[in-house]
C-alpha positions, 0 to 999 in steps of 0.5 A, spaced: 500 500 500 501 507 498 499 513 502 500 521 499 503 526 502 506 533 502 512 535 498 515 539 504 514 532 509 520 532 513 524 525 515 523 523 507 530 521 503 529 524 496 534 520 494 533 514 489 527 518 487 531 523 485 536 519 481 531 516 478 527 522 475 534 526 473 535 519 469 528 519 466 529 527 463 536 525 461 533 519 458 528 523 454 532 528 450 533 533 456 538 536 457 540 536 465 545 536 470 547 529 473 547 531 481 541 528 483 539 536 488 532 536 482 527 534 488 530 538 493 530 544 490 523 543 488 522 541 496 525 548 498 520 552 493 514 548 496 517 550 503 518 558 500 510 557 497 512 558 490 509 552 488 505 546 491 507 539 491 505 530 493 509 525 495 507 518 495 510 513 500 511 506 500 513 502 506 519 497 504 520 493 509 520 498 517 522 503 513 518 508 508 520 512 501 518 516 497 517 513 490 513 518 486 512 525 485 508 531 483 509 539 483 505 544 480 503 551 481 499 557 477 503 561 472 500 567 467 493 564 469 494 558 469 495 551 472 502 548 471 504 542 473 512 540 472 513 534 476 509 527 475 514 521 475 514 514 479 520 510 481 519 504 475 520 500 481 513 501 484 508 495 483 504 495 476 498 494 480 499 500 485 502 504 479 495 507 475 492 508 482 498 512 485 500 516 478 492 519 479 492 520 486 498 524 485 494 528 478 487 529 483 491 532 489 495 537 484 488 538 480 484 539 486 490 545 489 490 548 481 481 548 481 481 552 488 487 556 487 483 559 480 486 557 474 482 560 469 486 558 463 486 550 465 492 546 467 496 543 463 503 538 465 509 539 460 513 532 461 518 527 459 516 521 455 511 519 459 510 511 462 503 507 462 501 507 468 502 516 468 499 516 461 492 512 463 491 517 470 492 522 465 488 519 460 483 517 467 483 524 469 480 528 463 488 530 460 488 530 453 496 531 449 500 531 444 508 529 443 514 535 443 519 532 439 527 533 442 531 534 437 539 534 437 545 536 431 551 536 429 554 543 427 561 542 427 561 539 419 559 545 414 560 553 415 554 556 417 552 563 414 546 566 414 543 569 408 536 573 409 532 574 402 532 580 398 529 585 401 529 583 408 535 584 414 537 579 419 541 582 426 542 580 432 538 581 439 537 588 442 533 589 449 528 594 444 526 588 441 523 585 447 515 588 446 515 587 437 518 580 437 513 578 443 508 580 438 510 576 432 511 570 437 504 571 438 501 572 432 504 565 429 502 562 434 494 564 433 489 558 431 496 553 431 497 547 436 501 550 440 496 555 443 492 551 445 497 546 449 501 552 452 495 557 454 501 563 455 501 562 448 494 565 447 495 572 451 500 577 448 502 580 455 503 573 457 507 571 450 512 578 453 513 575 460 515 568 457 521 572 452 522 576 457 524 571 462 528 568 457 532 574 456 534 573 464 535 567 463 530 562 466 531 557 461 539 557 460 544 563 460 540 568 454 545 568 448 545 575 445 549 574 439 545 567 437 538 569 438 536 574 432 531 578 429 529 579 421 527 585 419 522 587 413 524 593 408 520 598 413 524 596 418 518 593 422 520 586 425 518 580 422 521 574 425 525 573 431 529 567 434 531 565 442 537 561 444 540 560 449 546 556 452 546 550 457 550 548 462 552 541 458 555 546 453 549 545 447 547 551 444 539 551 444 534 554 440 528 556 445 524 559 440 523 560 432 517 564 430 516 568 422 510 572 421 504 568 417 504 574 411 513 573 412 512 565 410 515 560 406 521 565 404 526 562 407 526 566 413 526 561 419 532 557 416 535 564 415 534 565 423 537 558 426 543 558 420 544 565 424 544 561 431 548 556 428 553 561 425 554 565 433 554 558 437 559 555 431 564 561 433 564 560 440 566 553 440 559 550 441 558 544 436 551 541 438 545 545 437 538 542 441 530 544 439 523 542 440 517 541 435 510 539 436 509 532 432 506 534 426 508 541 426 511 542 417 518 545 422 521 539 423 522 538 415 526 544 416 530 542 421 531 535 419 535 538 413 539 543 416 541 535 421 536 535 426 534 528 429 529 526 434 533 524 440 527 523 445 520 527 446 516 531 452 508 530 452 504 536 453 498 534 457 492 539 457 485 540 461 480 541 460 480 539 453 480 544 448 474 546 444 476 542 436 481 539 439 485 535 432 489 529 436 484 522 438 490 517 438 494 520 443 490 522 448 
C-alpha cells in the first residue's frame, strides 16, 4: 500500500527518487545536470510557497520512501504542473492508482487556487501507468519532439532574402518580437497546449524571462531578429546556452504574411553561425509532432533524440489529436 503526502514532509530521503527522475529527463532528450539536488530544490520552493507539491510513500520493509512525485503551481493564469514521475520500481498494480492520486491532489490545489486558463503538465516521455491517470483524469496531449545536431561539419552563414535584414538581439526588441511570437502562434497547436501562448502580455513575460535567463544563460549574439524593408520586425529567434555546453534554440517564430521565404532557416543558420564561433558544436530544439518545422530542421541535421508530452485540461474546444490522448 501507498499513502500521499506533502512535498515539504520532513524525515523523507529524496534520494533514489531523485536519481531516478534526473535519469528519466536525461533519458528523454533533456538536457540536465547529473547531481541528483532536482527534488530538493523543488522541496525548498514548496517550503518558500512558490509552488505546491505530493509525495507518495511506500513502506519497504520498517522503513518508508518516497517513490513518486508531483509539483505544480499557477503561472500567467494558469495551472502548471512540472513534476509527475514514479520510481519504475513501484508495483504495476499500485502504479495507475498512485500516478492519479498524485494528478487529483495537484488538480484539486490548481481548481481552488483559480486557474482560469486550465492546467496543463509539460513532461518527459511519459510511462503507462502516468499516461492512463492522465488519460483517467480528463488530460488530453500531444508529443514535443527533442531534437539534437551536429554543427561542427559545414560553415554556417546566414543569408536573409532580398529585401529583408537579419541582426542580432537588442533589449528594444523585447515588446515587437513578443508580438510576432504571438501572432504565429494564433489558431496553431501550440496555443492551445501552452495557454501563455494565447495572451500577448503573457507571450512578453515568457521572452522576457528568457532574456534573464530562466531557461539557460540568454545568448545575445545567437538569438536574432529579421527585419522587413520598413524596418518593422518580422521574425525573431531565442537561444540560449546550457550548462552541458549545447547551444539551444528556445524559440523560432516568422510572421504568417513573412512565410515560406526562407526566413526561419535564415534565423537558426544565424544561431548556428554565433554558437559555431564560440566553440559550441551541438545545437538542441523542440517541435510539436506534426508541426511542417521539423522538415526544416531535419535538413539543416536535426534528429529526434527523445520527446516531452504536453498534457492539457480541460480539453480544448476542436481539439485535432484522438490517438494520443
Amino acid at each position: 500500500m501507498f499513502r500521499l503526502t506533502s512535498l515539504s514532509e520532513n524525515g523523507l530521503s529524496l534520494d533514489a527518487l531523485s536519481r531516478g527522475l534526473v535519469h528519466h529527463m536525461q533519458a528523454s532528450g533533456m538536457s540536465l545536470p547529473e547531481d541528483n539536488d532536482l527534488l530538493d530544490y523543488v522541496r525548498e520552493s514548496a517550503r518558500m510557497g512558490r509552488m505546491d507539491g505530493a509525495l507518495i510513500v511506500r513502506r519497504v520493509g520498517l522503513r518508508e520512501r518516497a517513490c513518486g512525485v508531483a509539483a505544480w503551481r499557477v503561472e500567467h493564469g494558469a495551472g502548471v504542473i512540472s513534476l509527475l514521475y514514479l520510481l519504475p520500481d513501484m508495483l504495476p498494480g499500485q502504479a495507475p492508482d498512485a500516478a492519479r492520486a498524485l494528478l487529483e491532489r495537484a488538480r484539486r490545489s490548481l481548481t481552488a487556487q483559480d486557474a482560469p486558463l486550465g492546467i496543463y503538465a509539460e513532461l518527459p516521455e511519459v510511462a503507462g501507468p502516468v499516461r492512463e491517470a492522465l488519460r483517467a483524469c480528463g488530460f488530453v496531449g500531444v508529443e514535443r519532439l527533442i531534437m539534437r545536431a551536429d554543427l561542427s561539419g559545414r560553415a554556417w552563414t546566414a543569408s536573409p532574402p532580398a529585401g529583408y535584414t537579419l541582426r542580432s538581439w537588442e533589449p528594444a526588441d523585447l515588446t515587437p518580437a513578443a508580438h510576432v511570437i504571438y501572432r504565429a502562434n494564433v489558431g496553431a497547436l501550440d496555443a492551445q497546449i501552452i495557454p501563455e501562448l494565447r495572451s500577448e502580455e503573457a507571450v512578453r513575460q515568457i521572452v522576457w524571462q528568457t532574456t534573464v535567463g530562466r531557461y539557460g544563460a540568454f545568448d545575445v549574439r545567437a538569438s536574432g531578429v529579421v527585419l522587413d524593408a520598413g524596418g518593422a520586425l518580422v521574425g525573431v529567434t531565442l537561444a540560449t546556452r546550457r550548462r552541458s555546453g549545447q547551444g539551444f534554440t528556445a524559440e523560432i517564430c516568422v510572421l504568417p504574411e513573412h512565410r515560406r521565404r526562407g526566413l526561419a532557416r535564415a534565423l537558426i543558420v544565424h544561431s548556428h553561425a554565433s554558437f559555431q564561433a564560440d566553440g559550441i558544436l551541438t545545437g538542441m530544439l523542440g517541435v510539436t509532432d506534426g508541426n511542417p518545422a521539423r522538415c526544416l530542421y531535419e535538413s539543416l541535421g536535426y534528429n529526434r533524440i527523445g520527446s516531452v508530452w504536453t498534457y492539457v485540461w480541460p480539453r480544448p474546444e476542436g481539439w485535432p489529436i484522438g490517438e494520443n490522448d
